[in-house]
C-alpha positions as CSV (number, residue, x, y, z in Angstrom):
1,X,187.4,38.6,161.9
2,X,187.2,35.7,164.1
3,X,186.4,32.1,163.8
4,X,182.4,32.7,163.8
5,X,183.1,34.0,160.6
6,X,183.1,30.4,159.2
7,X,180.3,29.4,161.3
8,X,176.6,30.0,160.2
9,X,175.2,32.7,162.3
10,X,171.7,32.4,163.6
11,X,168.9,35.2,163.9
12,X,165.8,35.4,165.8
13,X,163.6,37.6,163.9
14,X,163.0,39.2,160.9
15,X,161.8,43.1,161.5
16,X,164.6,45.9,160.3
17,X,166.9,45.1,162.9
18,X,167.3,41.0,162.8
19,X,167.2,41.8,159.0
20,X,170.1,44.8,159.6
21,X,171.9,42.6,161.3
22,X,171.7,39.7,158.3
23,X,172.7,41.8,155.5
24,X,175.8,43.0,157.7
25,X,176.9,39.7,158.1
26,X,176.1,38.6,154.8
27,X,178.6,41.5,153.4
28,X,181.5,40.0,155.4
29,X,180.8,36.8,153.5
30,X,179.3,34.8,156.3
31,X,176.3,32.1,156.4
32,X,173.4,33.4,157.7
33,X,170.1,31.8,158.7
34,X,166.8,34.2,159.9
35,X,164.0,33.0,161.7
36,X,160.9,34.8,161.5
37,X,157.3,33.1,163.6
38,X,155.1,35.3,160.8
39,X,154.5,34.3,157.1
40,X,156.4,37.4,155.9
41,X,158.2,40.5,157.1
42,X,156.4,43.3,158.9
43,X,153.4,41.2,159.5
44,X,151.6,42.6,162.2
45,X,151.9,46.3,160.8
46,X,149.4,46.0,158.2
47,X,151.1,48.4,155.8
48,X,151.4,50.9,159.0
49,X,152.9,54.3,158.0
50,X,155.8,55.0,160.4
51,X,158.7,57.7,160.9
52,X,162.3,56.9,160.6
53,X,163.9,59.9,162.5
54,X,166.3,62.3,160.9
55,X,167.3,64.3,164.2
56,X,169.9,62.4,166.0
57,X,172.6,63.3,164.2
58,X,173.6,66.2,161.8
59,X,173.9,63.3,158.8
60,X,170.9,62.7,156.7
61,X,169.7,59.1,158.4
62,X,169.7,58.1,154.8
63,X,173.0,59.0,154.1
64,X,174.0,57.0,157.6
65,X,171.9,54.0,156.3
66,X,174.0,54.3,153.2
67,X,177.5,54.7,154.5
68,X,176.6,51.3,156.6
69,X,175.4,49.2,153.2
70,X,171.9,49.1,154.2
71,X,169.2,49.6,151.6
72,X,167.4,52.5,151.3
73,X,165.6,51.1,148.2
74,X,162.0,52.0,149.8
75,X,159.4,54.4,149.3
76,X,159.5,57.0,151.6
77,X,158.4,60.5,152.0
78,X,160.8,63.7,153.4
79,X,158.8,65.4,156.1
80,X,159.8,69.2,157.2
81,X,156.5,70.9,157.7
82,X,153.7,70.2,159.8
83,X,151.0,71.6,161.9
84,X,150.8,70.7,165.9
85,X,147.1,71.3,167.8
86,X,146.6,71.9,171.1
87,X,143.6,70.7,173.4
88,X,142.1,74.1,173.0
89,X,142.1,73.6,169.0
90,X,144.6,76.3,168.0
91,X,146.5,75.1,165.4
92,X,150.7,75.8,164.8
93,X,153.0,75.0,161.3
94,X,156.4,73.8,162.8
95,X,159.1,73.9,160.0
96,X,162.7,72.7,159.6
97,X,165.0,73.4,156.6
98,X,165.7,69.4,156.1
99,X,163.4,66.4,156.8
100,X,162.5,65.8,160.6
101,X,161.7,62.4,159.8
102,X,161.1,60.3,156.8
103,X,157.6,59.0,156.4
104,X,157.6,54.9,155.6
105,X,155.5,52.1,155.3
106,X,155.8,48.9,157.3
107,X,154.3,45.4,156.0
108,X,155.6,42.7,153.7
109,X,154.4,44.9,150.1
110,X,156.6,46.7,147.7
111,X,158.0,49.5,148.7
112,X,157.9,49.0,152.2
113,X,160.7,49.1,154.6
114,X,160.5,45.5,155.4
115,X,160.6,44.5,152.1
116,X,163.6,46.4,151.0
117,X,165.4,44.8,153.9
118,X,164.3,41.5,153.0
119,X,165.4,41.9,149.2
120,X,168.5,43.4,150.6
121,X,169.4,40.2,152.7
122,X,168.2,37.6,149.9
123,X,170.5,38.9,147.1
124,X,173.5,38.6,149.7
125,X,172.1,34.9,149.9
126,X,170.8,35.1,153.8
127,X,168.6,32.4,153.8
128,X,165.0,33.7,156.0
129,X,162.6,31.3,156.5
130,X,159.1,32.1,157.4
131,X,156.6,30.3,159.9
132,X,159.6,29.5,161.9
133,X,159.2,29.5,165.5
134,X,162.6,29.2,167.4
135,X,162.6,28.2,171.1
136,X,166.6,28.0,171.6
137,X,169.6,29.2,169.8
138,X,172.6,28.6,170.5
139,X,175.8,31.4,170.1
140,X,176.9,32.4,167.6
141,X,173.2,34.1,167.4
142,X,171.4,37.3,167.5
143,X,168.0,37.8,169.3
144,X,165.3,40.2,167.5
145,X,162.1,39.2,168.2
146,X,160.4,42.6,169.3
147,X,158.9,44.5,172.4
148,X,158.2,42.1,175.3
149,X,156.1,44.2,177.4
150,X,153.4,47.0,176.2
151,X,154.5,50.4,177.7
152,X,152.6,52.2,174.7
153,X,150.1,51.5,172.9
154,X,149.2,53.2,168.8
155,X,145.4,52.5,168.2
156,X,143.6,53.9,165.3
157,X,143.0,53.2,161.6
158,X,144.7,53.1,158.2
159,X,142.2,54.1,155.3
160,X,141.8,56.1,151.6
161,X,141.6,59.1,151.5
162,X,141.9,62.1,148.9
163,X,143.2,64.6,151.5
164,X,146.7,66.3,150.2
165,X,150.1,64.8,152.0
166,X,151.2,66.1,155.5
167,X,151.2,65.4,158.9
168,X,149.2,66.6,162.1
169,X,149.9,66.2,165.8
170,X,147.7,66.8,168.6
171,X,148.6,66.8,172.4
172,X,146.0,66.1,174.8
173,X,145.4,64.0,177.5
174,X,142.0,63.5,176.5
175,X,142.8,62.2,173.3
176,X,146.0,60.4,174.1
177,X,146.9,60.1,177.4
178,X,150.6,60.8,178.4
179,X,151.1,61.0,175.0
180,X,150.0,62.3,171.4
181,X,147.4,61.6,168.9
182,X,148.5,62.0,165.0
183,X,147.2,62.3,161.3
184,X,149.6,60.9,158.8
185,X,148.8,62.0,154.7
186,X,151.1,60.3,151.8
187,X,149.8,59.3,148.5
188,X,145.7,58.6,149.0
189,X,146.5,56.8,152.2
190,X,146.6,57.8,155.7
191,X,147.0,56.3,159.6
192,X,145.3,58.0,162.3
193,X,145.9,57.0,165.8
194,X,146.2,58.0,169.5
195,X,149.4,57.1,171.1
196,X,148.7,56.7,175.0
197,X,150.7,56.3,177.8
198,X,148.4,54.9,180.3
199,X,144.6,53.8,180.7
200,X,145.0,51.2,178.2
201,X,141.7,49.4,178.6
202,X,140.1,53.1,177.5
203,X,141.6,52.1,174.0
204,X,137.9,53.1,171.9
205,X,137.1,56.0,173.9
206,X,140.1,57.6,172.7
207,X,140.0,56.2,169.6
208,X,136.5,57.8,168.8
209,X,137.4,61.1,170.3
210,X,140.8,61.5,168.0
211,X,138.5,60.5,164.9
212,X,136.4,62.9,166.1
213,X,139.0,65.6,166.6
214,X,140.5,65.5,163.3
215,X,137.4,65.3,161.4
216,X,136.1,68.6,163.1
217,X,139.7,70.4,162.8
218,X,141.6,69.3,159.5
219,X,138.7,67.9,157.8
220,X,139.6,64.4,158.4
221,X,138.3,62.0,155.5
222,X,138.6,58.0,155.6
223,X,137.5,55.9,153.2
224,X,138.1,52.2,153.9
225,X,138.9,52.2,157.5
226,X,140.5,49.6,158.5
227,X,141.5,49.1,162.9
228,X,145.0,48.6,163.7
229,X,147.0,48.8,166.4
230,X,150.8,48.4,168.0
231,X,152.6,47.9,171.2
232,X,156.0,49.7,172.2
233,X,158.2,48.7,175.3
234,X,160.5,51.1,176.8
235,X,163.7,49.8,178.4
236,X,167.6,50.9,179.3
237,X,169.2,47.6,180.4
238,X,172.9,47.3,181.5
239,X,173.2,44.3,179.3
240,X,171.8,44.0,176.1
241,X,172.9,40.0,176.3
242,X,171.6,37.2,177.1
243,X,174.1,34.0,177.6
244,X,176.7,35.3,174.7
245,X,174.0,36.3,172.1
246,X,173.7,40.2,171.3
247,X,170.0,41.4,171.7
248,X,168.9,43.9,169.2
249,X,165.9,46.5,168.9
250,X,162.4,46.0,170.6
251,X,163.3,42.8,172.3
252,X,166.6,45.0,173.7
253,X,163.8,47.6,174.6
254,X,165.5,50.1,172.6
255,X,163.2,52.8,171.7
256,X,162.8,56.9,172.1
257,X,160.8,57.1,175.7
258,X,159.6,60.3,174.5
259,X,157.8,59.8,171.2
260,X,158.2,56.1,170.4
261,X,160.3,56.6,167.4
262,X,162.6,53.7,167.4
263,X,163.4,51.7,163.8
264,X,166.7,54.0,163.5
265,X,167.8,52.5,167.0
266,X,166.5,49.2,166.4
267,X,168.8,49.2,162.8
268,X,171.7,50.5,164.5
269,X,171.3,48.3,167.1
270,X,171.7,44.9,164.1
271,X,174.4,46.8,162.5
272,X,176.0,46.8,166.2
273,X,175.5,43.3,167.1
274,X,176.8,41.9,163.7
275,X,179.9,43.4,164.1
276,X,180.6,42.4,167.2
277,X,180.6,38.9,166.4
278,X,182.4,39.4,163.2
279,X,185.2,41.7,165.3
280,X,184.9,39.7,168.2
281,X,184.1,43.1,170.3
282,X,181.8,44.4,173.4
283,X,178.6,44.8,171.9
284,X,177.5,46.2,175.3
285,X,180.4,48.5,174.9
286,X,179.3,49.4,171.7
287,X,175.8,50.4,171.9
288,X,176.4,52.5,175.0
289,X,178.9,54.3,173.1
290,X,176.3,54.6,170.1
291,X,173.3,55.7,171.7
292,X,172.8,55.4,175.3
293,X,173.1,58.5,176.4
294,X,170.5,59.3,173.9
295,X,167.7,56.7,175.8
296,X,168.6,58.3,179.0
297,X,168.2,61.9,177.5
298,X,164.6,60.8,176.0
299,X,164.3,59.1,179.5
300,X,164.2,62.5,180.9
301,X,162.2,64.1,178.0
302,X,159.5,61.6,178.9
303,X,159.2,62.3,182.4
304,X,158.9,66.0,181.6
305,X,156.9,65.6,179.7
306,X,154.5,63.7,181.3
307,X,154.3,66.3,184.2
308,X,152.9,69.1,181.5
309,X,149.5,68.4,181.4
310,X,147.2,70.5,178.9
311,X,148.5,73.7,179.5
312,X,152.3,72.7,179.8
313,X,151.7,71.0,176.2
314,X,150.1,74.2,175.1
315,X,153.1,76.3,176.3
316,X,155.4,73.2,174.7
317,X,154.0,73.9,171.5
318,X,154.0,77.6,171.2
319,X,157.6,77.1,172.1
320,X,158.5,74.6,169.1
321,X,156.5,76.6,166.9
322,X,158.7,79.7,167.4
323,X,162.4,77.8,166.5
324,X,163.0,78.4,163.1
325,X,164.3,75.0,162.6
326,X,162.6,72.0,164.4
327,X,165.1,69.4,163.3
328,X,168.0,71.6,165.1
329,X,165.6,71.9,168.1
330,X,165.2,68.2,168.6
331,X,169.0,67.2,167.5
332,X,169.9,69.6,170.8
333,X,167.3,68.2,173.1
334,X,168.0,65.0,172.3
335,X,172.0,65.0,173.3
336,X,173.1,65.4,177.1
337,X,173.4,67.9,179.2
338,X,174.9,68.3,182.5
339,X,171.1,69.5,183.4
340,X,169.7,66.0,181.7
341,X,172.6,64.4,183.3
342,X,171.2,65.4,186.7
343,X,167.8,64.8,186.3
344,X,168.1,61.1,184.7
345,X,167.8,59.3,188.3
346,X,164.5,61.2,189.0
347,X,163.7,60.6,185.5
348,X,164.4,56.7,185.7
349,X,162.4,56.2,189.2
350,X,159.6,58.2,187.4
351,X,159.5,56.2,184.1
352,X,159.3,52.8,184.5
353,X,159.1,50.1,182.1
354,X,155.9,47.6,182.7
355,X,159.0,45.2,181.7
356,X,160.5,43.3,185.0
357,X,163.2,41.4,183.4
358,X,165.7,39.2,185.6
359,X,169.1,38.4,185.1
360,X,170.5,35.6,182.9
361,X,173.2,33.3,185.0
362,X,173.6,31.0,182.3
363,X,177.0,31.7,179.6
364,X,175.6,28.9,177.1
365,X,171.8,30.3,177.4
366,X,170.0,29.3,174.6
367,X,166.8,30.8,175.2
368,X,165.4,33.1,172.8
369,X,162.9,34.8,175.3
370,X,166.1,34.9,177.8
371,X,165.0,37.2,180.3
372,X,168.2,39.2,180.1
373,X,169.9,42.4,182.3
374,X,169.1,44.9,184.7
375,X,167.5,48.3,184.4
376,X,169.7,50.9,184.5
């Protein structure tokens, strides 16, 4: 430990990975103080159902959240089968032997994510105060104050429904643009939404025609609908700090380019950044080591992707349908290759982040919206 340890220890931000990076601290015994602009955690998800990945490593994510003393006092629900649909309406079950992903709910409620962070972190005595709006913090700090740019957008609806659990996926560009449109079933509740790559201001159009989609295929009731919507931002920076602070999660741009999965990196990434202050370590060392050459392997997913068009995601589906374990499947395409490894400059001139962030010069910056790194 070094001398921050008896300093209090500032954090911008209160979603899982400010929060990850609170209860961390707060284990080794130090002061911590979180700032959070909204009135409560998870505000602008609206009780948003959302996947924490479970194919990154051969461990159970719960049993890595566990090992690291991070809560996993929240509802969630295992996911292993599902159906996928292609633009031509044929219909495929995908199955894996364990969870592909666990199924959670994002907002400030009971049960949630958010809130089982946020209990975690009050009971070690981090103090989080609400409605607080930070402009500058000086080191020691950490800087979580999600996505600064919009290279994704989620638009669709939560609502009531009495339609069993599970989970539907559909890829077409027609529907969701560079990307994929789902159905998401747990407990009377459900979040439809396309997630598009491009053609933003088309938003409704594609809205309407997923609706429309699901209704006509699976059956799709809502009752209650209610609109929301999300942003995702995309980024691989060299530096991951601005001045001396570590930058954690969205604001850090650390996401999967591929499907937008990205609360097990942003976690990770607060789990990271707490130790290297406590250590007194590279915190740029330490992510790269963690998961970097993961983003740059979903770098290259993504640009694949996005080159398929209809009948390459008809043909991508048929594909994933035949492995008899999906979870396998993605833990594979998700770790590098000396293919991957070739392709990632192509990939990283052909996917680029809306983001343009410059350089910080400044040591002592104490701007929370630093502008920090290069993209690499």
């Amino acid at each position: 430990m070094n001398a921050d340890k008896d300093n209090t220890i500032q954090i911008a931000g209160a979603g899982p990975a400010g929060l990850a990076a609170a209860i961390t601290l707060a284990h080794a015994g130090c002061k911590v103080i979180v700032h959070e602009a909204q009135p409560d955690v998870g505000w602008r998800f609206k009780r948003d159902f959302q996947g924490l990945e479970n194919w990154t490593t051969r461990q159970d994510v719960l049993s890595v959240l566990k090992d690291a003393d991070i809560t996993t006092d929240f509802e969630f629900l295992p996911c292993t089968n599902g159906v996928t649909i292609d633009a031509w309406g044929q219909t495929r079950a995908i199955n894996s032997t364990e969870p592909i992903f666990y199924l959670v709910e994002r907002g400030p409620n009971p049960g949630s994510l958010d809130h089982a962070l946020l209990e975690q972190a009050q009971e070690l005595g981090v103090d989080v105060m609400f409605n607080s709006r930070v402009k500058q913090l000086a080191y020691p700090a950490i800087l979580a104050t999600g996505p600064k740019a919009a290279d994704a957008i989620a638009v669709g609806y939560h609502f009531e429904t009495n339609m069993p659990n599970g989970y539907w996926v559909i890829c077409d560009n027609d529907l969701a643009p560079g990307g994929y449109a789902y159905l998401l079933i747990w407990n009377g509740k459900g979040t439809v939404k396309t997630c598009m790559f491009s053609d933003f201001k088309n938003e409704k159009h594609y809205v309407q025609r997923t609706v429309e989609r699901f209704q006509r295929l699976v059956g799709l009731q809502m009752n209650n609908p209610v609109a929301h919507g999300g942003a995702g931002n995309f980024y691989i920076p060299v530096r991951a700090i601005a001045g001396k602070r570590p930058v954690v999660g969205e604001q850090a741009g650390f996401q999967d380019t591929l499907w937008g999965f990205g609360i097990r990196h942003a976690i990770t990434s607060g789990i990271l950044a707490a130790r290297s202050i406590l250590e007194n370590t590279d915190y740029d060392a330490n992510w790269h080591s963690e998961f970097k050459p993961m983003l740059r392997v979903s770098a290259v997913n993504r640009a694949l992707y996005s080159m398929l068009g209809n009948r390459g995601f008809k043909w991508f589906l048929q594909y994933v349908s035949r492995q008899k374990d999906v979870r396998d499947f993605l833990f594979h395409q998700y770790h590098p290759t000396l293919f991957k490894a070739l392709l990632y400059p192509w990939a990283d001139h052909r996917v680029k982040s809306l983001r343009n962030d410059a350089a910080c010069s400044h040591l002592d910056c104490e701007c929370v919206w630093c502008r920090m790194g290069d993209e690499h």
